[in-house]
C-alpha positions in Angstrom: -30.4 13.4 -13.9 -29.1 13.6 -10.2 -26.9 16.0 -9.1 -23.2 14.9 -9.9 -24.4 13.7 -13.5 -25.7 16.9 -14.1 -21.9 18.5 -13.4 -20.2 15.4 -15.0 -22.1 16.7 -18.0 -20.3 19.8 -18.1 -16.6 18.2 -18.4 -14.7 18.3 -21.1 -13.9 14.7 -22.8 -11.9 12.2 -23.4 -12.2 9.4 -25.9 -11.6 5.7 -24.9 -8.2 5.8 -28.0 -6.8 8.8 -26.5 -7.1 7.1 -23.5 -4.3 4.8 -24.6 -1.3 6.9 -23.7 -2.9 7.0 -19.6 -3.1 3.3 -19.1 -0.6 3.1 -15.8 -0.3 -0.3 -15.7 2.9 0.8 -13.9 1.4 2.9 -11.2 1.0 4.1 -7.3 -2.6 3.6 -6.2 -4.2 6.1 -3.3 -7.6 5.4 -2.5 -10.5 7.8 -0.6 -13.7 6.8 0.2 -16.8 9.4 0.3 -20.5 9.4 0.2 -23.0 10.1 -2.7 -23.3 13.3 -1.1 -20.2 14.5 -1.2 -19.6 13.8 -4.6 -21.2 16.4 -6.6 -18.7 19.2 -4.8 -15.5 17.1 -5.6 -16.5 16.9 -9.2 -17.1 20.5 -9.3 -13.9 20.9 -7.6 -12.5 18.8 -10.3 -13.8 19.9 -13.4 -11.2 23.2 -14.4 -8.4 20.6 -14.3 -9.6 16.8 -15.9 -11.6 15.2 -18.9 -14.0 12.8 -18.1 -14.1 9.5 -20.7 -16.8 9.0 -22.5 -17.3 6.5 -24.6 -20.5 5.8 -27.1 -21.8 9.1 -25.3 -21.9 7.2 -21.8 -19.6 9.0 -18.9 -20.9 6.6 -16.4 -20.1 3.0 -16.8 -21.0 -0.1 -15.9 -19.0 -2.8 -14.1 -19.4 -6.0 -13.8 -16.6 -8.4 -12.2 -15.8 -11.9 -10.7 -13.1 -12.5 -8.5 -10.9 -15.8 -8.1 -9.0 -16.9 -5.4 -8.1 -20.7 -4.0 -9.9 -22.6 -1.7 -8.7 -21.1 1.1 -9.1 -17.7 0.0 -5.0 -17.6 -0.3 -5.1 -14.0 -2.4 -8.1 -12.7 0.5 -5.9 -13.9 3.9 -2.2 -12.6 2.0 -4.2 -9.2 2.1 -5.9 -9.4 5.4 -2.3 -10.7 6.7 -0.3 -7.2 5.3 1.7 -9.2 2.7 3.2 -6.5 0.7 3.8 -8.9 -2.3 0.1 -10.1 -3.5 -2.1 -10.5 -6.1 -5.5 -10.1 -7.5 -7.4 -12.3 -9.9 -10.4 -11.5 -11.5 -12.5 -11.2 -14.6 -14.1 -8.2 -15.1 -16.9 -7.4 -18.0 -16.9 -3.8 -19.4 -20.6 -3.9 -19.9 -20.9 -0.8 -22.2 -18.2 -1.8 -24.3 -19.5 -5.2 -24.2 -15.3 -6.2 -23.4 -14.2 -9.0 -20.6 -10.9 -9.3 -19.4 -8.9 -12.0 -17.5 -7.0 -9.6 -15.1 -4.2 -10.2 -12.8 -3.2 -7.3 -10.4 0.4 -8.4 -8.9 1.4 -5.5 -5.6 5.4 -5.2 -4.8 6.5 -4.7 -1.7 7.1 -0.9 -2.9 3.6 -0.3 -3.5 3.7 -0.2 -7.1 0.9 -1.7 -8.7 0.6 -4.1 -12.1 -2.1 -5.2 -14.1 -1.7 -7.9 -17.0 -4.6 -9.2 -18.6 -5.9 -11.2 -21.7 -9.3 -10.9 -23.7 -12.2 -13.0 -23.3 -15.3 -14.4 -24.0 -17.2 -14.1 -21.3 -17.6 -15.0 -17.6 -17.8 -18.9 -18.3 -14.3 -20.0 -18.3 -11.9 -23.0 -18.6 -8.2 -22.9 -18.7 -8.3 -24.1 -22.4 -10.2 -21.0 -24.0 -8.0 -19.1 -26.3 -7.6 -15.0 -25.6 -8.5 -13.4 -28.5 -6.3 -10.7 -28.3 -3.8 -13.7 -28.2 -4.6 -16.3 -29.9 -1.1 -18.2 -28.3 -2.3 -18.2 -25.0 -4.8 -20.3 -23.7 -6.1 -19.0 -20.1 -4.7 -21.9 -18.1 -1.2 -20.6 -19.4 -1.9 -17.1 -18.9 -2.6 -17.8 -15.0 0.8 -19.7 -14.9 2.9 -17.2 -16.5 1.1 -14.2 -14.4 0.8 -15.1 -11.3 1.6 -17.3 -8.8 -1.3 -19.8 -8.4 -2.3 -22.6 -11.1 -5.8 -22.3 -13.0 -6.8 -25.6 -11.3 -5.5 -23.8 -7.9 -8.4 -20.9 -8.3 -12.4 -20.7 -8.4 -15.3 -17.9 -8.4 -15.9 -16.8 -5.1 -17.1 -13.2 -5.6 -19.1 -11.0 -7.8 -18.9 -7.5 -7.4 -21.2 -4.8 -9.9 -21.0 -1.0 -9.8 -20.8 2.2 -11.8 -17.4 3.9 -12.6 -16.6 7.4 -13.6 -13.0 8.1 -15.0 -11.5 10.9 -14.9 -7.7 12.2 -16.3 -6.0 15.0 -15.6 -5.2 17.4 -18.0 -1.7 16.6 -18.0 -2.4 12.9 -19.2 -0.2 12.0 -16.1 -2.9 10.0 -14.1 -6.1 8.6 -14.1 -8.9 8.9 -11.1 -11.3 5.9 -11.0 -14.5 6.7 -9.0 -16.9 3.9 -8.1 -20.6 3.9 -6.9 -23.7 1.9 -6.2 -21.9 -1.0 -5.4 -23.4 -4.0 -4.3 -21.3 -7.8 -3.5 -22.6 -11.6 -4.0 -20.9 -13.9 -2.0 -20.8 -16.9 -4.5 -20.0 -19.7 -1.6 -22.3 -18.3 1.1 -25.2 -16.5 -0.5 -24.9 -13.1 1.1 -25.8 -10.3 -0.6 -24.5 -6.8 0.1 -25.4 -3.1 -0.8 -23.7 0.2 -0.1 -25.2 2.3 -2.7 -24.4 5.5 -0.8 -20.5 4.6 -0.8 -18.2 6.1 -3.1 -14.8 4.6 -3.8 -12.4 6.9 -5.2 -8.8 5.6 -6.7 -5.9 7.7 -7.6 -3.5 6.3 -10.1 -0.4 7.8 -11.1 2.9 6.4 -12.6 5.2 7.6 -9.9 4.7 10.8 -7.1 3.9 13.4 -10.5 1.7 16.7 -9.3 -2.0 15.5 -8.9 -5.0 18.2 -8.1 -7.2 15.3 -6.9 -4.7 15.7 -3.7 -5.2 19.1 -3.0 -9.0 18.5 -3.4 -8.9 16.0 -1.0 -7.2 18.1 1.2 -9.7 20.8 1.1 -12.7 18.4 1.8 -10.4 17.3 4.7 -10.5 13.8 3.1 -7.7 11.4 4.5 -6.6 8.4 2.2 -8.0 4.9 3.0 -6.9 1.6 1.5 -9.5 -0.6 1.0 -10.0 -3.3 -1.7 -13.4 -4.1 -3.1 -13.0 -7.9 -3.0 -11.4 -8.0 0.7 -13.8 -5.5 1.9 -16.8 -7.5 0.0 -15.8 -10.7 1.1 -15.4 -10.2 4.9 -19.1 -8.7 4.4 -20.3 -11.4 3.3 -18.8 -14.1 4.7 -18.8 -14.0 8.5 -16.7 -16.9 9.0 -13.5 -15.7 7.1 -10.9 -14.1 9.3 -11.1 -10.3 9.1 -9.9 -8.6 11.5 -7.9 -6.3 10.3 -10.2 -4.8 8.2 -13.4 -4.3 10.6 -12.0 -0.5 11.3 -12.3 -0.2 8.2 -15.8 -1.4 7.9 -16.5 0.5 11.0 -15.1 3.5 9.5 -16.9 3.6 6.2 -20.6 2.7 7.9 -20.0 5.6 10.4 -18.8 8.2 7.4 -22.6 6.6 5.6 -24.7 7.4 8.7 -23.2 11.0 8.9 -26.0 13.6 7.6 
């Protein structure tokens, strides 16, 4: 076992139904990034005040996830371009759980993030497959009523995989998501990309409630840092698109991974 599994072993749990009354889909996202070896100290850090879920004895999962945007990357270049109002569409499989979701993130122009989504049956889609968590909506109409684009409008364009541990607070007022080994595939170009020393952690909460993940993060002297996994993904793999905006960002996280 490495390092931060050996002290993610020593948190108290969490089962996937009590998770239920922490889902946020309501929620104020702050985002950090940090390396593999910085992790084991914040999760010791963090241990006296949140559970780790586990579920089926695993406490490290496994993601796998597609995004969808239009032909012009539409949902990529309304991020790049600081629309506050955007979206997110993707299908992500739970590969532990052996779940897939049709997800649709939707960002206000207060920063409040919401998620909608629909089971499944896998990654091979077409807009008349049923969900079967409702079995009155066929995909196609789910990405109509959702969001703002048409299924017809939208295609694959990138996969992402990586590892997730989720944390709660104690309080059951938010929910830390922290992501690692993550690797993108470029589905129009062909570019692969690896950071498996990058560490993405997300701090959901419904509203500004007390969160210790802050005061950590203050201690390590770690500032926040928006970054999304698919804009970030895509402008490394696919030179062409406009990104700007975000090469600081790129430039920021490959100088934090080449610090010993």
């Amino acid at each position: 076992m490495t390092d931060y599994e050996n002290i993610l072993a020593q948190f108290d749990h969490i089962s996937l139904a009590e998770m239920e009354s922490v889902k946020l889909m309501n929620r104020i996202d702050t985002k950090y990034v940090v390396t593999a070896r910085q992790l084991p100290l914040l999760l010791q850090m963090a241990k006296p005040d949140y559970f780790v879920q586990e579920i089926d004895g695993v406490r490290l999962a496994a993601y796998d996830t597609v995004y969808y945007d239009t032909d012009s990357l539409d949902m990529y270049i309304r991020h790049h371009d600081r629309q506050l109002v955007r979206q997110k569409i993707r299908v992500r499989k739970y590969v532990d759980s052996d779940l897939t979701f049709l997800e649709i993130k939707r960002k206000n122009n207060k920063g409040r993030t919401k998620k909608k989504r629909i089971s499944v049956p896998g990654f091979a889609l077409s807009g008349d497959i049923v969900g079967s968590d409702k079995p009155d909506c066929t995909v196609a109409d789910f990405v109509a009523r959702k969001s703002r684009y048409t299924w017809e409008q939208i295609s694959p364009k990138l996969t992402t995989k990586f590892h997730r541990i989720t944390l709660v607070n104690r309080r059951k007022t938010e929910r830390l998501t922290i992501d690692l080994d993550i690797s993108w595939v470029n589905l129009l170009t062909g570019v692969v990309k690896t950071y498996p020393d990058l560490v993405i952690v997300e701090l959901k909460r419904d509203g500004n409630v007390p969160s210790p993940m802050l005061g950590i993060m203050q201690q390590l002297r770690i500032s926040p840092l928006k970054i999304s996994k698919y804009c970030i993904g895509t402008a490394l793999t696919s030179p062409e698109v406009k990104q700007n905006r975000f090469k600081y960002k790129i430039r920021r996280i490959e100088k934090l991974l080449a610090a010993k």
